[in-house]
N, C-alpha and C positions, 0 to 999 in steps of 0.2 A: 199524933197531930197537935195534940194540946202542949205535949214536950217543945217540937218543935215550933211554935209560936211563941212561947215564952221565951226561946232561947232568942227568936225573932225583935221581938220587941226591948230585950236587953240590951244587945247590941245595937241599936239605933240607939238609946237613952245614950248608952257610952258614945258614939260617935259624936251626939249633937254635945255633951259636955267638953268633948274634945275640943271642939274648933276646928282641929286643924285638916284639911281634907275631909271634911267629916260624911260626906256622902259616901266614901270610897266604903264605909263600914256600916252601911246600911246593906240588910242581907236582902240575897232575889232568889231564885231560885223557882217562881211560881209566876207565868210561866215556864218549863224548862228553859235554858238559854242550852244553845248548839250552835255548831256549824252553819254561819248566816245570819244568825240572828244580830241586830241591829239596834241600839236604844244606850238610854244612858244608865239600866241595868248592865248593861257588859261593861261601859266605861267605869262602872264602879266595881266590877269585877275585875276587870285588868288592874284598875289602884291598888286592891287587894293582894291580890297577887303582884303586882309588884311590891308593897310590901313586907311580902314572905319570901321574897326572893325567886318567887318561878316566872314571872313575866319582865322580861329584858326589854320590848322594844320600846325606841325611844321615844314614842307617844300612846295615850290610852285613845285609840282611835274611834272606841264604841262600836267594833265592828268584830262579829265573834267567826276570825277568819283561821287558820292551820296553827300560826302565833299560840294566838290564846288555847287552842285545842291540847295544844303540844302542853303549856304549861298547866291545866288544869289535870291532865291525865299525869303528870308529873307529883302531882298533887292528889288524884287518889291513891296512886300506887307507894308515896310514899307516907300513906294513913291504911294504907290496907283495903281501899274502898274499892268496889266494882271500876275499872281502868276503861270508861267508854267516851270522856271527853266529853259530856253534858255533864248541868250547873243544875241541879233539881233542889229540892228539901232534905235530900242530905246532905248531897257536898256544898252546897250555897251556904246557909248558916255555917259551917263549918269554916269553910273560908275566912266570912267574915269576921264569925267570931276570933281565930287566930289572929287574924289582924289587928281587930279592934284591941287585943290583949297586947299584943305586942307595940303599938303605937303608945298604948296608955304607960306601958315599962318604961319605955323610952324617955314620954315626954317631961317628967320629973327632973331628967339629968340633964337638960340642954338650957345652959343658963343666958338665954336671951338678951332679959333686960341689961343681966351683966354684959353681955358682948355689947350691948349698943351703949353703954354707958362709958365703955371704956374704948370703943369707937371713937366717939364724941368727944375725948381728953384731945385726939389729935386734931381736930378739924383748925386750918390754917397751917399746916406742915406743907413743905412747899413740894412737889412733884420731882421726880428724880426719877429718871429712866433706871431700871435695874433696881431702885431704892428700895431694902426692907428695913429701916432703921428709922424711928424718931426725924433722924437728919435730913430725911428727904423718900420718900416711899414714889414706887408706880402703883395702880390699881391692884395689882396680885400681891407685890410685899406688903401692902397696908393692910390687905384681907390676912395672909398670911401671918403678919405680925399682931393684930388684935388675935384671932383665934387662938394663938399657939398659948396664950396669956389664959385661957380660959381650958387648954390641953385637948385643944382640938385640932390635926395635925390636915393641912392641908397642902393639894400638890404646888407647883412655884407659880404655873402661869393660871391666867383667866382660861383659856381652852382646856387645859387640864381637868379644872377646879368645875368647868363644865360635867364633868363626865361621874363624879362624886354624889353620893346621900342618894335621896329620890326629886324626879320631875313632880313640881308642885303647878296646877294652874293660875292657884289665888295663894300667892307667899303670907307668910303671919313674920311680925316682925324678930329678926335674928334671922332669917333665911338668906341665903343669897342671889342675887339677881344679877345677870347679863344681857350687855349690849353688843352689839358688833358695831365698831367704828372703824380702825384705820386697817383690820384684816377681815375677812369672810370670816363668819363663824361666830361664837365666843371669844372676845378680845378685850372687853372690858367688864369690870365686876364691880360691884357695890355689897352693903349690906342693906336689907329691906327694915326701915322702921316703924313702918306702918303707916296712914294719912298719905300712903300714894307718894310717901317719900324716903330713899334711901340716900346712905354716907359712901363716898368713895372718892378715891385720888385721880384726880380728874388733872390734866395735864396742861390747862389753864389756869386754874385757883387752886391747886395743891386739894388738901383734904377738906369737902365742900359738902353739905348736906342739899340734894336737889329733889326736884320734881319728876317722876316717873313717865310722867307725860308732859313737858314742858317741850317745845317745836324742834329741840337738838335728839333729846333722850328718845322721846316718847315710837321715834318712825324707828329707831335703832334696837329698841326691847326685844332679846329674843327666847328669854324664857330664866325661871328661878328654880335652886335646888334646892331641900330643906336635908341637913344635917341632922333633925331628930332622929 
């Protein structure tokens, strides 16, 4: 028990250094969590699990429904552990701690500042439908074209680039963010700079730095991916 507290309380120190999602890498497990259970202990366990790769679906809903069952027993069986889909003091710390290991691997390589910095060279490039080039970009070639600069390969359109990295609630700047305007769905993309403001080629004022909540953007947000 003394083991696993210590292992408990590491894992939050790392999360809160983190930043980034950092609750996702706070351990639960006491109460057990199972089938049903309900709180923002599961929603930090779906985070988790998504990123280790066993939880797919497209939101952490905090609801510990067949989804998340399906991916935690995925997750004893591939450590060896008793395969009964509850989240107790073993497999909870456990979880978390691979996560919080793995975000912290990660977050060394993802050169941010450099993406927005080099964002930021284009802003007043004029808009061009199809554009990925200096001469004229749309919202996905201008994402497209700072990223690949930093050797980070991303797919051509905003719906695509949707579907990439992990679903972040509160982006950190370098993440990317999406609106839906002139189709359903993911349609347009920005990169997130932080102060509730991201850069993106916007088909008005070319490459523009705006307000995340401003009366156009703010009803249109329909959610950010983080590439760490």
């Amino acid at each position: 028990m003394v083991q696993t507290a210590f292992v408990t309380a590491a894992v939050a120190i790392t999360a809160i250094s983190m930043g980034h999602d950092a609750q996702a890498a706070v351990s639960y497990g006491d109460p057990i969590l199972g089938t049903g259970s309900k709180s923002g202990q599961v929603s930090a366990l779906q985070q988790d699990l998504r990123v280790l790769g066993y939880f797919t679906y497209q939101t952490n809903t905090g609801y510990y429904g067949t989804v998340t069952e399906a991916a935690v027993k995925a997750f004893q069986r591939s450590h060896g552990l008793a395969e009964n889909g509850k989240v107790g003091l073993t497999t909870g710390p456990l979880i978390a701690a691979e996560a919080a290991q793995k975000l912290a691997a990660l977050a060394p390589s993802y050169p941010e500042q450099g993406i927005i910095a080099t964002a930021k060279q284009y802003i007043g490039v004029p808009y061009r439908w199809g554009g990925t080039t200096p001469s004229g970009f749309d919202c996905s070639g201008f994402l497209g074209y700072v990223m690949n600069q930093h050797n980070i390969g991303l797919p051509r359109t905003a719906a695509q680039m949707y579907t990439v990295g992990q679903a972040v609630s509160n982006p950190l700047p370098g993440d990317l963010v999406f609106f839906s305007t002139y189709a359903p769905g993911a349609s347009h993309a920005g990169i997130f700079l932080g102060n509730n403001e991201f850069i993106s080629a916007t088909s008005s004022k070319g490459v523009k730095i705006e307000s995340m909540s401003n009366p156009y953007w703010g009803p249109r947000y329909v959610g950010a991916r983080s590439l760490r």
